[in-house]
SETIFI-507030 format. One record per residue: x, y, z of N, C-alpha, C, CB in turn. Coordinates in steps of 0.001 Angstrom, whole numbers, padded with zeros to 6 digits, always signed. Each point is the difference from the previous one (the first is absolute). Glycine has a CB too. Layout:
N
XYZXYZXYZXYZ;...
This chain:
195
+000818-001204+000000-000818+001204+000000+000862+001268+000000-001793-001269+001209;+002764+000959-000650+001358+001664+000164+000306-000386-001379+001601+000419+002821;-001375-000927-003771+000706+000412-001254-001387+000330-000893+002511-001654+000195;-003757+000933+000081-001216+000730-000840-000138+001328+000358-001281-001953-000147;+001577+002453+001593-000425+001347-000039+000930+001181-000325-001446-000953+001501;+003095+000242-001845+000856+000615-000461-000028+000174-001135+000890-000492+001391;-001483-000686-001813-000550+000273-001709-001055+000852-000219+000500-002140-000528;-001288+002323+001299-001219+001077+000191+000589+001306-000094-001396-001400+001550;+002540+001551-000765+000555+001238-000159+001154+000352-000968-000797-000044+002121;+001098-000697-002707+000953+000227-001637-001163+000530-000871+001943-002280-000035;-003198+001557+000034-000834+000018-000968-000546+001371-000204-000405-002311+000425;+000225+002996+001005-001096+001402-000342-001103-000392+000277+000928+001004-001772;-001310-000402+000636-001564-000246-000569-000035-001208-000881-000561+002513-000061;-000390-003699+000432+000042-001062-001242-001079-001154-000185+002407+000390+000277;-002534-000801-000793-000993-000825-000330-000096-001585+000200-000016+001838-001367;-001217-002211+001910+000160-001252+000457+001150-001180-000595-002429+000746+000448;+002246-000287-001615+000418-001233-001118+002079-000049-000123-003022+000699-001926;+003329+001142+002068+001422+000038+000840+000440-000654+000890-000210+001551-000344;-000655-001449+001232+000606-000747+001437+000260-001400-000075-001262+001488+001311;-000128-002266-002475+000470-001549+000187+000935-000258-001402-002466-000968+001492;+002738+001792-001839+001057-000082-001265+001178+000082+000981-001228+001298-002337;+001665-000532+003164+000814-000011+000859+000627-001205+000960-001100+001993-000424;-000108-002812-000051+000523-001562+000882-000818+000383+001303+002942-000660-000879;-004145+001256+000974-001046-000324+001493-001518-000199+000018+001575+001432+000986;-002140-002547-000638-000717-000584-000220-000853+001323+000508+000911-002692-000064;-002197+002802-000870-001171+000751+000250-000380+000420+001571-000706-001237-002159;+000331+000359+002826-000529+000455+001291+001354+000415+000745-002271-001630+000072;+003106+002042-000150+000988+000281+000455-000694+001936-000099+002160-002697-000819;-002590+002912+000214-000681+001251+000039-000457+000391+000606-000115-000122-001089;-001328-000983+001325-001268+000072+001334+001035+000405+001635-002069-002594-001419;+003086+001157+001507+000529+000570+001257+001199+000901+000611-001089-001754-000107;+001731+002313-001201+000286+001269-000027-001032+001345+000080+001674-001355-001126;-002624+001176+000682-000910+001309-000134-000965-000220+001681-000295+000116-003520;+000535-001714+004143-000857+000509+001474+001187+000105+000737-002444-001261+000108;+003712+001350-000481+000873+000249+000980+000627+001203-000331+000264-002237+000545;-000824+002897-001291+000157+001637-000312+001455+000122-000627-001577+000949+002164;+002177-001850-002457+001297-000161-001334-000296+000921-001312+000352-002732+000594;-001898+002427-001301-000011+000737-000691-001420+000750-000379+002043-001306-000414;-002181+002069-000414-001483+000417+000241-000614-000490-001401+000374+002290+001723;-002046-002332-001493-000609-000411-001402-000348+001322-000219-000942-002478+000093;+001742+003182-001745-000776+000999-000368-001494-000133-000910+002419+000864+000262;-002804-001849-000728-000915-000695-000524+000166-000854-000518-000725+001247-000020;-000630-001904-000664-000126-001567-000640+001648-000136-000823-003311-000006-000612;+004325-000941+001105+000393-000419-000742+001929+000750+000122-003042-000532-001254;+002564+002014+001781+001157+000372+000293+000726+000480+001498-000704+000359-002307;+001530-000610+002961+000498+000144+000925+001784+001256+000171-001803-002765+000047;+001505+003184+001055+001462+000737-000040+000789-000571+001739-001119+002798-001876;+002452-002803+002230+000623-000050+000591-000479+000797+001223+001403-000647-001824;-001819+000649+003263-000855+000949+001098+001343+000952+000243-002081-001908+001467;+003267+001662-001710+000976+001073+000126+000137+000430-001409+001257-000864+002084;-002332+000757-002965+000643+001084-001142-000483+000940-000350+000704-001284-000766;+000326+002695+000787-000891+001146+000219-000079+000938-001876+000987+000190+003449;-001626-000186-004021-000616+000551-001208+000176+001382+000066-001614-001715-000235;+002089+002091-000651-000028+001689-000430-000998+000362-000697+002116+000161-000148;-002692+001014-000453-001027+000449-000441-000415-000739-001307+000588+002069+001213;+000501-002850-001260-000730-000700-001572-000058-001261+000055+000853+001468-001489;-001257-002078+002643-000510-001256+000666-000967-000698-001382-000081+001146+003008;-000656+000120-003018-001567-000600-000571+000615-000612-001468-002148+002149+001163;+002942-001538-001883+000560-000097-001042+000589-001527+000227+000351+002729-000476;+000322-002986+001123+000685-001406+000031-000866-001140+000338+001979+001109+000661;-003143-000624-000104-001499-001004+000140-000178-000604-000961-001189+001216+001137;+000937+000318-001997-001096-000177-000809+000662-001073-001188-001260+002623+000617;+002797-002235-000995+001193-001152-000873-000146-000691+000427+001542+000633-000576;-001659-001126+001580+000199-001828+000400-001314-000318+000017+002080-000240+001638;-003217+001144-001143-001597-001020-000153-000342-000314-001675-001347+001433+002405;+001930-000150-003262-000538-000419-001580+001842+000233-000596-003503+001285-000355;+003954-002385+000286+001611-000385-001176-000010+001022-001183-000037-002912+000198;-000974+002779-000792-000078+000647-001079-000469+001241-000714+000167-001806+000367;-000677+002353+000877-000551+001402+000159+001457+000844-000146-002359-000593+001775;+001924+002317-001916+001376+000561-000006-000621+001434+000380+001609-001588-001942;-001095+002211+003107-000838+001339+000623+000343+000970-001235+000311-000255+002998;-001198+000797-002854-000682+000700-001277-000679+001575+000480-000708-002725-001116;+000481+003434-000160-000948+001219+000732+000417+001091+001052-001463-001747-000307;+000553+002177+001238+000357+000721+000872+000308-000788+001563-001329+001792-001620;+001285-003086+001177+001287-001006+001230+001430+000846-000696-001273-003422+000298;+001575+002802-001225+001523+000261-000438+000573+001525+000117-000424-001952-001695;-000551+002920+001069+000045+001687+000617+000696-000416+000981-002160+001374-000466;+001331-001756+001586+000310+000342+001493+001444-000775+000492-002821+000222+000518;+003397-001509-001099+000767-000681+000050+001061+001026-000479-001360-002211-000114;+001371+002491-000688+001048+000981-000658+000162+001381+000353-000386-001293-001669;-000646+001963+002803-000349+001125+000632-000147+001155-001280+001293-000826+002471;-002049+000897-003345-000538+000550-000719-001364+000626-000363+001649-001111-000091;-001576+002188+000679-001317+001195+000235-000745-000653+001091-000449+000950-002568;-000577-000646+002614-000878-000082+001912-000837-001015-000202-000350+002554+000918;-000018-003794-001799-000561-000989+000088+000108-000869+000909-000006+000475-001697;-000608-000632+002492-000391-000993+001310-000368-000867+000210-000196+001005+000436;-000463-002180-001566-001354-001209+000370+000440-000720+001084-000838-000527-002338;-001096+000428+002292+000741-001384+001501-000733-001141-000743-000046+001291+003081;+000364-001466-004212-000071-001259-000087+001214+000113-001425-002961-000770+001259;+003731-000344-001314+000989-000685-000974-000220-000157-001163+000525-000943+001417;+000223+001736-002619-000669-000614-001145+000567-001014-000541-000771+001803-000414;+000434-003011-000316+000925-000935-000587-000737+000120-001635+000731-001849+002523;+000500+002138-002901-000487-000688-001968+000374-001693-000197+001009+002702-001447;-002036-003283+001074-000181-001211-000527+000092-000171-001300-001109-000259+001621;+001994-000681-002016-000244-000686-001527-001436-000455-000249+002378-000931+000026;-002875+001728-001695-001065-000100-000384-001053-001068+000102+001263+001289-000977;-000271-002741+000677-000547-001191+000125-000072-000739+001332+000672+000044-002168;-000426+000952+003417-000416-001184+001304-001518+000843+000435+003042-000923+001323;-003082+000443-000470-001448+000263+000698-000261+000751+001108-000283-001835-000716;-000457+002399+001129+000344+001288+000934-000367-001082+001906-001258+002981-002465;+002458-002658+003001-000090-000961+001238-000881+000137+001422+002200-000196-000987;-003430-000494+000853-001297-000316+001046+000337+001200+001039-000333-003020-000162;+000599+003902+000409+000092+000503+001136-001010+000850+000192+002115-000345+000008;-002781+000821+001613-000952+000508+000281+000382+001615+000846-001115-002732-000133;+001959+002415+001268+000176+000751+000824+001207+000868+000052-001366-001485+000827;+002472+000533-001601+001115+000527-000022+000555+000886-000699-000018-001512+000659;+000995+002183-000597+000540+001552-000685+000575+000523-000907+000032+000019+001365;-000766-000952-002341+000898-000310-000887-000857+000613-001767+001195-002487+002053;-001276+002653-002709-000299+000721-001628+001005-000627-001136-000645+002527+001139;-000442-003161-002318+000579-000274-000531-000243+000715-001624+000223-001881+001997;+000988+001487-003029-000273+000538-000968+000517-001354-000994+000125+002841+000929;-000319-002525-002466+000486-001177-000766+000641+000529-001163-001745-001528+000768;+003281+000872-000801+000511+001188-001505+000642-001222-000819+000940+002877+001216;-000896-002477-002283+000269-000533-001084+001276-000722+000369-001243+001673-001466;+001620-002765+000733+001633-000440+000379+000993+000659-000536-000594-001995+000160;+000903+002905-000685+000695+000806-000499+000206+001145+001228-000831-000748-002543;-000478+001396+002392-000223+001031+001673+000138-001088+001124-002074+001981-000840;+001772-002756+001149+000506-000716+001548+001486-000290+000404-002094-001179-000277;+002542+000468-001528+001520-000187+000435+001142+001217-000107-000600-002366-000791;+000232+003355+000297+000577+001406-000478+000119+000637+001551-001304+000373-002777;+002815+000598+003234+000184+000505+000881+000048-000451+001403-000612+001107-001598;+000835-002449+001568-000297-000529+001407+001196-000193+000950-001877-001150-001067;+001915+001698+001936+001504+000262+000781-000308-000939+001457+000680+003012-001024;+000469-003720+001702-000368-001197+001114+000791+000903+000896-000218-002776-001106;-000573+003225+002551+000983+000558+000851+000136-001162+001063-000573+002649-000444;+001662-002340+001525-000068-000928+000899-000318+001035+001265+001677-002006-001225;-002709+001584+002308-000556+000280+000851+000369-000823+000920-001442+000947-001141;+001658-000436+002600-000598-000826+001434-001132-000886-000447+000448+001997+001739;-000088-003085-001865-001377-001109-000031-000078-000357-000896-001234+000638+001127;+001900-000281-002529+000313-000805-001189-000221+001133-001323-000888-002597+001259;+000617+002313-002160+000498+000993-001633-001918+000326+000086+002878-001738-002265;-002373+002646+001226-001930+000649-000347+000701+000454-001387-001743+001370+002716;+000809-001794-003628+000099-000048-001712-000936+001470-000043+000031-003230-000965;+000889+004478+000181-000823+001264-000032+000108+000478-001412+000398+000660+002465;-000992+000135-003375+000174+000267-000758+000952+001507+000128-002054-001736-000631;+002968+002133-000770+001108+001049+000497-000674+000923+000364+001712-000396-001285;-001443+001877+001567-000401+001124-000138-000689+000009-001337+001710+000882+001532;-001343-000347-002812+000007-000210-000816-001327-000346-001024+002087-000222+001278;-002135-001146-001031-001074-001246-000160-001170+000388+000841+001767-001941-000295;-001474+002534+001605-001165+000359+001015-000818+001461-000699+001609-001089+002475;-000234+002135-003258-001304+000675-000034-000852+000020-001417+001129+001411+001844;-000189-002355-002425-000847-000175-001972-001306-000473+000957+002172-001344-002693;-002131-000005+003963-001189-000600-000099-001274+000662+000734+001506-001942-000283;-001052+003381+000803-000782+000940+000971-000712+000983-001101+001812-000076+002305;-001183+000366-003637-000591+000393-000910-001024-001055-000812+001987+001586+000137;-001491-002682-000550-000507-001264-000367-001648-000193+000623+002752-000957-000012;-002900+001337+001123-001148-000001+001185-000098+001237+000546+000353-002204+000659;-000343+003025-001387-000319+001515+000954-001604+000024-000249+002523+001762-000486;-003478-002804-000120-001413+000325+000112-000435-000160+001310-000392-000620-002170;+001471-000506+003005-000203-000822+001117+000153+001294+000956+000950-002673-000759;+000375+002925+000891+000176+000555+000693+000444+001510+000151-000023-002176+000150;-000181+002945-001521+000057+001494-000419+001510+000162-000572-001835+000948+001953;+001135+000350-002779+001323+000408-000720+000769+000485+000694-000802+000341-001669;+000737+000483+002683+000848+000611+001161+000570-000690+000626-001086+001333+000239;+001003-002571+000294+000646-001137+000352+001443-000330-000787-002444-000729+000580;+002170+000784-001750+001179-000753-000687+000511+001402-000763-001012-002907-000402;+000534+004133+000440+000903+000911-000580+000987+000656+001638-002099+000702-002674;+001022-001082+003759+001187+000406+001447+000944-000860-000666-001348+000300+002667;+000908-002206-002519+000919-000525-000227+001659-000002-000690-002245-000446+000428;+001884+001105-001845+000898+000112-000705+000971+001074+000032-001430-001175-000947;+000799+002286+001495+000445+001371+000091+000942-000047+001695-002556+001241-001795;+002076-002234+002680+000804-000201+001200+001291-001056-000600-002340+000328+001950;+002101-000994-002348+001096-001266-000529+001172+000621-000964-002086-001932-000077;+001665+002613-000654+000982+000725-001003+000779+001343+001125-001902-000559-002741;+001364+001044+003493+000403+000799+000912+001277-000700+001124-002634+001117-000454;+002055-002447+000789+000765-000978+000800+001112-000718-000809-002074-000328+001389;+002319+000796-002748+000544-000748-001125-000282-001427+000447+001874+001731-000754;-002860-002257+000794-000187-001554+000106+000026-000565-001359-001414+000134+002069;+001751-000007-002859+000119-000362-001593+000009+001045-000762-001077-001859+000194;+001852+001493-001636+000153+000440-001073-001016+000094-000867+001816-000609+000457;-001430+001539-001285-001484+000328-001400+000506-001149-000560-000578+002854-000829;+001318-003685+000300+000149-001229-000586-000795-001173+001045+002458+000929-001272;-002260-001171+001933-000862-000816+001396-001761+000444-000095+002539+000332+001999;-002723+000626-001992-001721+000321+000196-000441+000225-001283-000032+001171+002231;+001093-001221-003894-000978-000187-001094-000331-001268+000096+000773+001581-001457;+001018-002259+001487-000364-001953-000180-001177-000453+000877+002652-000722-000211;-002845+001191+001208-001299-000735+000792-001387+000756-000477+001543-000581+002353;-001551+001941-002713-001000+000487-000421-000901-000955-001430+001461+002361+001152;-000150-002953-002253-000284-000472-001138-000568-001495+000273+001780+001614-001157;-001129-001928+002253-000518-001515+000572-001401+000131+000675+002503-000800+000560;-002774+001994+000142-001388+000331+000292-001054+000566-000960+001116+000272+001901;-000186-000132-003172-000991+000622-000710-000885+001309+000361+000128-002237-000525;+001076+002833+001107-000914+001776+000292+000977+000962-000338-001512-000459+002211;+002595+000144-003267+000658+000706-000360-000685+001434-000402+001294-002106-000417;-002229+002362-000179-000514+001529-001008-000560+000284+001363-000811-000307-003086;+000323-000684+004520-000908+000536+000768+001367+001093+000808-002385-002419+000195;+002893+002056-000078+001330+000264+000690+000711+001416-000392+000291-002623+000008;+000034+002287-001424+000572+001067-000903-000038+001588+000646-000855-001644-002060;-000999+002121+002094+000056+000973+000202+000937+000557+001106-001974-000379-001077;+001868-000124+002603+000875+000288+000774+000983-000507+000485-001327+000749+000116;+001834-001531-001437+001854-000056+000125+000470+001306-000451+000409-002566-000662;-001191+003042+000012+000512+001494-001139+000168+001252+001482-002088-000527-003157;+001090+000384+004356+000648+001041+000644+000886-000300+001314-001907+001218-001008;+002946-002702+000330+000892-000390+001184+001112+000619-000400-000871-002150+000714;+000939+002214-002029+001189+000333-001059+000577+001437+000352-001169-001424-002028;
């Protein structure tokens, strides 16, 4: 049980299916989690009771509950500290062809982009508690224009006009993702007064 819960604490944040890949039989969980070794953050995922999360906790959740998701939107803004976007709930972009995942309560928003837009711009950081798959600066704000019906044009022109200010990318970087989002002409007009 001392080397499962040492493994509990290499791990971070992680998922049932980690731990017994790790060489520990399933219920090795149950009596770690009543002997307060580790905590259940929900169905399926668990973190270390000494591991302490920085503000982008939710972000490393949300990577390990969906593999294939990639924070997106005004999650990634905020990941990248770019203009005053706040959600409290996570965005993940999904590949077109999976299915949007049963959830009811939890904090989570999803979107679905093309495989071209899903696999385009995707940067792996490493976090306390394991990596979170984000899209660049860049990629974040072609896709804030891409969806400004969603969420307004002011949104993604703060966006762009804070990011180019932060030099978070190049005009070569935000056409290539603009052309992959296909909002290049949407764009155009106010690249002309970054110049």
């Amino acid at each position: 049980m001392d080397e499962a819960a040492a493994e509990a604490r290499r791990l971070g944040i992680f998922r049932a299916h980690e731990f017994v890949a790790a060489g520990f039989p399933r219920e090795y969980l149950r009596r770690l989690t009543n002997r307060q070794h580790i905590q259940k953050l929900s169905r399926g995922l668990y973190a270390a009771a000494s591991f302490d999360g920085d503000h982008n906790q939710s972000f490393v959740e949300a990577t390990k509950r969906f593999p294939r998701g990639v924070v997106c939107l005004s999650s990634a803004l905020r990941y990248h500290d770019i203009g005053t976007q706040s959600p409290f709930q996570v965005w993940m972009a999904l590949p077109r062809n999976t299915n949007y995942p049963r959830m009811r309560d939890l904090p989570y928003r999803f979107c679905k982009f093309s495989k071209a837009s899903h696999e385009y711009g995707v940067q792996e950081h490493t976090l306390p508690g394991g990596s979170v798959r984000v899209y660049s600066p860049a990629k974040t704000v072609a896709d804030c224009f891409k969806y400004r019906n969603r969420f307004g044009l002011d949104v993604a022109v703060e966006a762009l006009r804070e990011a180019w200010r932060l030099r978070k990318f190049t005009l070569e970087e935000l056409t290539a993702s603009a052309d992959v989002c296909r909002v290049r002409r949407v764009i155009q007009p106010y690249l002309e007064m970054l110049k």
